[in-house]
C-alpha positions as CSV (number, residue, x, y, z in Angstrom):
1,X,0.0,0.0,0.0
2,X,2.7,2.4,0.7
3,X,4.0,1.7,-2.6
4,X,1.1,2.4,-4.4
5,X,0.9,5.7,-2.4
6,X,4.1,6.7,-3.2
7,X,3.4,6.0,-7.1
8,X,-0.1,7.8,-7.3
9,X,1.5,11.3,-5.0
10,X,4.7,10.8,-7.3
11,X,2.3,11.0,-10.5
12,X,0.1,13.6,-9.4
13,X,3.4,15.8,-8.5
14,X,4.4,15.1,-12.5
15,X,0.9,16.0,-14.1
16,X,0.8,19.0,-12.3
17,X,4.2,20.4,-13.0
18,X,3.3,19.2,-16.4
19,X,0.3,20.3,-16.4
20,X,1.8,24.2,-15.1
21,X,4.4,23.9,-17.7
22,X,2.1,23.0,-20.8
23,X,-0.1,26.1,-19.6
24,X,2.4,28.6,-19.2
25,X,3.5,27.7,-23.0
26,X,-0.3,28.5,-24.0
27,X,0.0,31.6,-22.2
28,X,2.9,32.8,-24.0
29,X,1.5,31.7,-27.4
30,X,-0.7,34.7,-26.7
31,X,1.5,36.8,-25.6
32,X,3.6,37.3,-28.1
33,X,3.1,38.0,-32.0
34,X,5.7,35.9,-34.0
35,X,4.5,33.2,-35.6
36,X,7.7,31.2,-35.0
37,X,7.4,31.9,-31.4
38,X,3.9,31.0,-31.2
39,X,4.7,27.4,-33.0
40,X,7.5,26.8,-30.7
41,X,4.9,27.8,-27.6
42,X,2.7,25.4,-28.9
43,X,4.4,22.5,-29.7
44,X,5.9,22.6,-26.4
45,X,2.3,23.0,-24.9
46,X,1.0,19.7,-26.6
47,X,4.2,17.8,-25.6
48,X,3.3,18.8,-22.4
49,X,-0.2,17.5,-22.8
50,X,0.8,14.2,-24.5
51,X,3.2,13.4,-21.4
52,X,0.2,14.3,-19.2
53,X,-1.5,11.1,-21.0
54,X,1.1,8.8,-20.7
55,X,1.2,9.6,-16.7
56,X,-2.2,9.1,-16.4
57,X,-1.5,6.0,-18.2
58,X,-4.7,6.9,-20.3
59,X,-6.7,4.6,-22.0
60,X,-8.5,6.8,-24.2
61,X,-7.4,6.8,-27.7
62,X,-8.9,10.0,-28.7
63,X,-6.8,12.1,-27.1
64,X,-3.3,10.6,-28.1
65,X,-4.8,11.5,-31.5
66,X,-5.6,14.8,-31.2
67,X,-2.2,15.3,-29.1
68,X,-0.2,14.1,-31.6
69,X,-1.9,15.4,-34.4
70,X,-1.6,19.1,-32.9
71,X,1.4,18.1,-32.0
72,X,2.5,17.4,-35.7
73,X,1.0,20.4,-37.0
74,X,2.8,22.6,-34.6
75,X,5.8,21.2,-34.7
76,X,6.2,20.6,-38.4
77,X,5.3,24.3,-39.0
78,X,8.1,25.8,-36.6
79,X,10.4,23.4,-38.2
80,X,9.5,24.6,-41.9
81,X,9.8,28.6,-40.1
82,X,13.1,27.6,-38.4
83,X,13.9,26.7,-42.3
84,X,13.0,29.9,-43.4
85,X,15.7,31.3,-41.4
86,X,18.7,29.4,-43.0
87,X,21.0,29.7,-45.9
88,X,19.7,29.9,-49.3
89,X,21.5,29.5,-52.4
90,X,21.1,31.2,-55.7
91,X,21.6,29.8,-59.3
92,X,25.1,31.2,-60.3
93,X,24.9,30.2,-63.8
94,X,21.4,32.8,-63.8
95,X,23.9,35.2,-62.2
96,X,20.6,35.5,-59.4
97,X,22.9,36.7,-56.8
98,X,23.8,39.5,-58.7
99,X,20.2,40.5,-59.2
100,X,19.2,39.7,-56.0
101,X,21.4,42.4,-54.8
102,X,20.2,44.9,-57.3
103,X,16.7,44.2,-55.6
104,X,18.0,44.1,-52.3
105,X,19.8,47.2,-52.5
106,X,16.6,48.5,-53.9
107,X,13.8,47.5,-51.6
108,X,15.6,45.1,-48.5
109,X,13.8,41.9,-49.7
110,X,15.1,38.8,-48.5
111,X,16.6,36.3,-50.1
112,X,14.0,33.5,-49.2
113,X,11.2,35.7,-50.8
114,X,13.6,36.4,-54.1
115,X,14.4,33.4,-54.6
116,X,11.0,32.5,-54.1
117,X,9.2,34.8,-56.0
118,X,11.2,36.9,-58.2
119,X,14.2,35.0,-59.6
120,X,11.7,32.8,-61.2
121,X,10.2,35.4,-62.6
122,X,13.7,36.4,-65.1
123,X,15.8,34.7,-66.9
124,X,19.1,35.9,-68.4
125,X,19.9,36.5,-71.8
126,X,22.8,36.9,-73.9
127,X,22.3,39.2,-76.8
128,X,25.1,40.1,-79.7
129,X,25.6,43.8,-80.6
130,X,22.9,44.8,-83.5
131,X,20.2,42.6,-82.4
132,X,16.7,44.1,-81.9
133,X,14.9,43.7,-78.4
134,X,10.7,42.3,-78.1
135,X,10.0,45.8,-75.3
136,X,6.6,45.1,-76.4
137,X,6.4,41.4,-74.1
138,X,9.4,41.8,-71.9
139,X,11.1,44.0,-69.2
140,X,14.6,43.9,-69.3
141,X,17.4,44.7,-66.6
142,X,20.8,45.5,-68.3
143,X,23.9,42.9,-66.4
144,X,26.5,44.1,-68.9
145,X,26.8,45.8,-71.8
146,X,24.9,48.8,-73.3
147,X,21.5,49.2,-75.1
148,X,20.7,52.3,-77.3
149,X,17.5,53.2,-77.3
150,X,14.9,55.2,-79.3
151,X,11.9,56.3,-78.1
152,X,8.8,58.1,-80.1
153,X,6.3,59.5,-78.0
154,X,3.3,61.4,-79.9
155,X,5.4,62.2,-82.7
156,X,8.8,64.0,-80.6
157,X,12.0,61.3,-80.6
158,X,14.9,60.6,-78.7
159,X,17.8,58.3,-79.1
160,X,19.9,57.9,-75.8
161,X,22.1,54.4,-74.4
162,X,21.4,52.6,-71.1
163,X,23.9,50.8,-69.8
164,X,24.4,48.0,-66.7
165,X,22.5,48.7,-63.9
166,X,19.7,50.8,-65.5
167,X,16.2,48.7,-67.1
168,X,13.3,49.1,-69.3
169,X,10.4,49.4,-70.4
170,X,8.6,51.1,-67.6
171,X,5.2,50.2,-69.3
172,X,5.1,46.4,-67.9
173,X,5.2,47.7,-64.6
174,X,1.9,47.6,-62.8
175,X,2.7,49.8,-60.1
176,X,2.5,52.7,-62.3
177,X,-1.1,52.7,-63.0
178,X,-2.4,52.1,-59.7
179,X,-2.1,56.0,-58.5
180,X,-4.8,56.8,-61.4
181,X,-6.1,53.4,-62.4
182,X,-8.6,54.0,-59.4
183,X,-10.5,57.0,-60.2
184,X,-9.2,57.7,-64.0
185,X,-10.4,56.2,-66.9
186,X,-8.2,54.1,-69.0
187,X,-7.7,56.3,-71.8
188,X,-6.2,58.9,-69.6
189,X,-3.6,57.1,-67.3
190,X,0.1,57.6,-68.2
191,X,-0.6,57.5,-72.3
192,X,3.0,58.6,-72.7
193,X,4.1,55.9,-71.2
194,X,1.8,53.1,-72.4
195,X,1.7,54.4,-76.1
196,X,5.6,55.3,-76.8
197,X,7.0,53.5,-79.6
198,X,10.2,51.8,-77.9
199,X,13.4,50.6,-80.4
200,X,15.9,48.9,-77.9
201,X,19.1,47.5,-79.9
202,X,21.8,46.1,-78.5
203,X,25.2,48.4,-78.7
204,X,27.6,46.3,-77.1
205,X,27.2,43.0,-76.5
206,X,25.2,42.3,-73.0
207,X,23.5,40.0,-70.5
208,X,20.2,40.6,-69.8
209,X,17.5,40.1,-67.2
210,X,14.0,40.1,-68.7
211,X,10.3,39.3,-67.4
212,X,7.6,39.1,-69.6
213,X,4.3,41.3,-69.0
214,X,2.5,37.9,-67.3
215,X,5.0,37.5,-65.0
216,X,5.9,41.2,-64.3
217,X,1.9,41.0,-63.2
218,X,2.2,38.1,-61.0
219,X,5.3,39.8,-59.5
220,X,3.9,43.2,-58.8
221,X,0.6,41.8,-57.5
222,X,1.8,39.5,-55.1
223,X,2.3,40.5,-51.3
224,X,5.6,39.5,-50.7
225,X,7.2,41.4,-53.2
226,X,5.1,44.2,-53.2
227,X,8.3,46.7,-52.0
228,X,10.1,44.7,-54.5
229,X,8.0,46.0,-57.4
230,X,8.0,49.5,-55.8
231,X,11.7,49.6,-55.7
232,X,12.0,48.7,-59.2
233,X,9.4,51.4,-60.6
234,X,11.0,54.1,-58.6
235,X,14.7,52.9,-59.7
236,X,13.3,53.2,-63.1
237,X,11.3,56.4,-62.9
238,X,14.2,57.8,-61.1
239,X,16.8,57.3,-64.2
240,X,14.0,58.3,-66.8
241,X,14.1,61.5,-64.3
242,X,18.0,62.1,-64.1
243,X,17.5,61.8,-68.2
244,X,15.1,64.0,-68.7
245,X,15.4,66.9,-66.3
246,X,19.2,67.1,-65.4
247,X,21.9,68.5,-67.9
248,X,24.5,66.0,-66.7
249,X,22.2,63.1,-65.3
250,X,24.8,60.8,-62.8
251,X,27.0,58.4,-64.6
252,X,24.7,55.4,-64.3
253,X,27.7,53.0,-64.2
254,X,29.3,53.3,-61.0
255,X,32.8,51.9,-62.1
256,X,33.2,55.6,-64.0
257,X,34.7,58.0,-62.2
258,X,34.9,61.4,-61.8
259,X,39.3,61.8,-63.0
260,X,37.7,59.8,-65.9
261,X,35.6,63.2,-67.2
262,X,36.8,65.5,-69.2
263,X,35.8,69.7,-68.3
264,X,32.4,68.9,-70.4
265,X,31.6,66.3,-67.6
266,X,31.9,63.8,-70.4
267,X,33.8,60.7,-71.3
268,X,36.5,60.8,-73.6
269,X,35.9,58.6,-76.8
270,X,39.4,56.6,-75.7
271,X,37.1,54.9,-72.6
272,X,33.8,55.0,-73.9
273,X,34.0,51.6,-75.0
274,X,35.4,50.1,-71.8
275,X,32.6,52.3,-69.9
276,X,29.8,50.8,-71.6
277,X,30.7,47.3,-71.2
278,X,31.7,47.5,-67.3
279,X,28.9,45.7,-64.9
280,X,27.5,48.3,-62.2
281,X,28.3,48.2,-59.0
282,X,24.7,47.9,-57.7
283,X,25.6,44.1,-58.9
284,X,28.5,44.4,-56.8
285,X,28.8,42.0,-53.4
286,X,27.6,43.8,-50.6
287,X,29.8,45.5,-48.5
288,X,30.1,44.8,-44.5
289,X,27.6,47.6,-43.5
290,X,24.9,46.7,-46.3
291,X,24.9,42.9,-44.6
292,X,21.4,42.5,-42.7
293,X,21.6,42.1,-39.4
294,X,22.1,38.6,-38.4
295,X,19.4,38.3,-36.0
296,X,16.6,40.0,-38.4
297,X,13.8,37.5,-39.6
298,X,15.1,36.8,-43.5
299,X,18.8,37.6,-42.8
300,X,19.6,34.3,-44.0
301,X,21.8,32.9,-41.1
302,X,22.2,30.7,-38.7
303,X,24.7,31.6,-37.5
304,X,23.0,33.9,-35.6
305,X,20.0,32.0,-34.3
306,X,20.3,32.8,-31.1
307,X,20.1,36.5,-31.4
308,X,17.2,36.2,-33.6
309,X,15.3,34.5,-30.9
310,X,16.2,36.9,-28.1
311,X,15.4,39.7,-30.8
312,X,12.1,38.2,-31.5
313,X,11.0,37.7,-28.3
314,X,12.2,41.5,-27.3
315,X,10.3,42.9,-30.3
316,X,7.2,40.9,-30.7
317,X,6.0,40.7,-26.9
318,X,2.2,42.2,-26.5
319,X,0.1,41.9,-23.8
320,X,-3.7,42.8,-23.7
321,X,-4.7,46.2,-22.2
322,X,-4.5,47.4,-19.5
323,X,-0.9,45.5,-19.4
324,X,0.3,47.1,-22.8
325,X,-0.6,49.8,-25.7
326,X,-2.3,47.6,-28.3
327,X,-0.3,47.6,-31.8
328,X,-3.2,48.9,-34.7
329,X,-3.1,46.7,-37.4
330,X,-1.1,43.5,-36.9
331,X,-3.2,41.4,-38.9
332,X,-3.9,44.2,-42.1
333,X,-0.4,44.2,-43.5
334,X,-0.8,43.6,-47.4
335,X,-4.8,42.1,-46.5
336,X,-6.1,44.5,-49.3
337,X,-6.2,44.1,-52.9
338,X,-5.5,46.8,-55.3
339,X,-8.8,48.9,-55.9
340,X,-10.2,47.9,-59.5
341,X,-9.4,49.8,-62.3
342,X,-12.2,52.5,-63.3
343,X,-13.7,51.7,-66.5
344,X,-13.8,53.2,-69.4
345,X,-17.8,53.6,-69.9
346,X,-19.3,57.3,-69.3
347,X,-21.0,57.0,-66.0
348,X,-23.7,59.3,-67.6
349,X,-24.3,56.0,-69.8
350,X,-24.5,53.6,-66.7
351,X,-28.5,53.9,-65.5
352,X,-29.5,53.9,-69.5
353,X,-27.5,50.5,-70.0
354,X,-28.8,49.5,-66.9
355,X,-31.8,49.7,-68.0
356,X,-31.7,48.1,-71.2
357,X,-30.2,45.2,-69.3
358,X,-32.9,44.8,-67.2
């Protein structure tokens, strides 16, 4: 009998240290708003419960299912985010490392989410001097080499050369229409864009990125690259810009320097040729102080796992009120679609075809 006591007080002192653990792990699953934490919390929690079970030496089936199938979902999910945080590794024959830093110097996206998203979304090209580019079903983003370019917008032309670093045609991307698309109709947003007539030939022989218009439109309208598409509309409305309005735009190659200009701020015909075929340095490898911080979500370490965790659970703690200001918000990040595009029909017109259509 005194054994049998023992066993049963020795039990009931597990379950409810157990049972205090597993509970304190669903308290902090609501008390703080990472979804990596709140995994870990959980899985944690239902191990907890699951050794409760075999304690109690339960008979019940039922709930060894639903403990381990909570368990599994749980677990396998902070597993797959724990993933998320690791190294990942770009296609060097696509040269995807260089262009995900032209993207990341551009908007900060990660290299999960390129590599996920965007770097699917180009392919590299190798193009001989003289030939003709499609800007009518593709976007391109210049590697190396130089592009001249003439453009004929409502009968006044221009003839200038791009050269690494810079892209076209800012018509494929969506971003650009959404300021008017809204309340405009489609005959009056951005027609000097849309409707120039673009001739792109190749000057000296490049690489290329290009996208075609479908993918440029998955790419722009999907929420995880949304500041990826942002970055590379105002990157390209910003060198249209510097062409346009300035008398000596910035050398868009950074390789060129300023010892290299003569008094005209111009290059001297004996380096012209080497400066259009130099790659820019916004391909570059990053420098120590561009490197994201090791224990940021999407740094791509880790190395640094351990800071991330102490980071995350510094940042990302929120308690209810009165405890704690409540964050506005938190669950309305990217949730909304771009408004539709106005149409075209006179709203005058609207109640008469309604009519008829009735």
């Amino acid at each position: 009998d005194n054994i049998i006591n023992k066993t049963f007080f020795s039990n009931m002192s597990t379950i409810r240290i157990l049972s205090n653990v597993g509970n304190a792990f669903f308290l902090a699953s609501g008390c703080w708003g990472d979804l990596l934490l709140i995994r870990v919390f959980l899985t944690f929690a239902y191990v907890c419960l699951i050794a409760i079970n075999f304690v109690k030496r339960s008979t019940d089936y039922e709930d060894y299912v639903w403990g381990f199938g909570t368990l599994y979902l749980h677990g396998s999910s902070a597993v797959r985010l724990f993933h998320d945080e690791g190294e990942v590794k770009m296609d060097e024959k696509k040269e995807q490392e260089a262009l995900w830093r032209y993207f990341y110097r551009r908007s900060g996206i990660s290299r999960l989410l390129f590599k996920s998203h965007v770097a699917k979304c180009f392919e590299l090209i190798d193009a001989k001097a003289g030939e003709a580019l499609d800007t009518s079903t593709y976007f391109y983003i210049i590697l190396d080499g130089s592009v001249d370019i003439k453009t004929t917008v409502t009968g006044s032309t221009r003839d200038y050369m791009l050269v690494s670093g810079e892209s076209f045609d800012i018509k494929h991307l969506q971003p650009l229409f959404r300021v008017r698309s809204a309340y405009m109709k489609k005959s009056q947003r951005m027609s000097p864009f849309v409707h120039q007539d673009i001739i792109a030939t190749v000057a000296v022989d490049a690489k290329l990125f290009r996208c075609s218009h479908e993918s440029m439109h998955g790419l722009c309208n999907t929420p995880a690259t949304k500041d990826a598409s942002q970055g590379l509309l105002i990157a390209t409305l910003s060198d249209m810009a510097e062409r346009e309005y300035m008398k000596y735009p910035p050398i868009p190659n950074d390789s060129v320097t300023k010892d290299m200009l003569d008094e005209e701020n111009q290059l001297p015909k004996g380096i012209y040729a080497t400066f259009k075929s130099t790659r820019s340095a916004v391909f570059a490898p990053l420098e120590d102080f561009e490197q994201p911080a090791r224990f940021l979500a999407g740094s791509g370490s880790f190395k640094g796992i351990h800071n991330h965790i102490l980071h995350t659970l510094k940042v990302a703690f929120l308690l209810p009120w009165p405890f704690m200001a409540w964050l506005p918000g938190l669950r309305q990040i990217g949730s909304l679609p771009v408004p539709p595009a106005a149409s075209d029909v006179d709203e005058k017109t609207i109640p008469e075809e309604r009519s008829r259509e009735s």
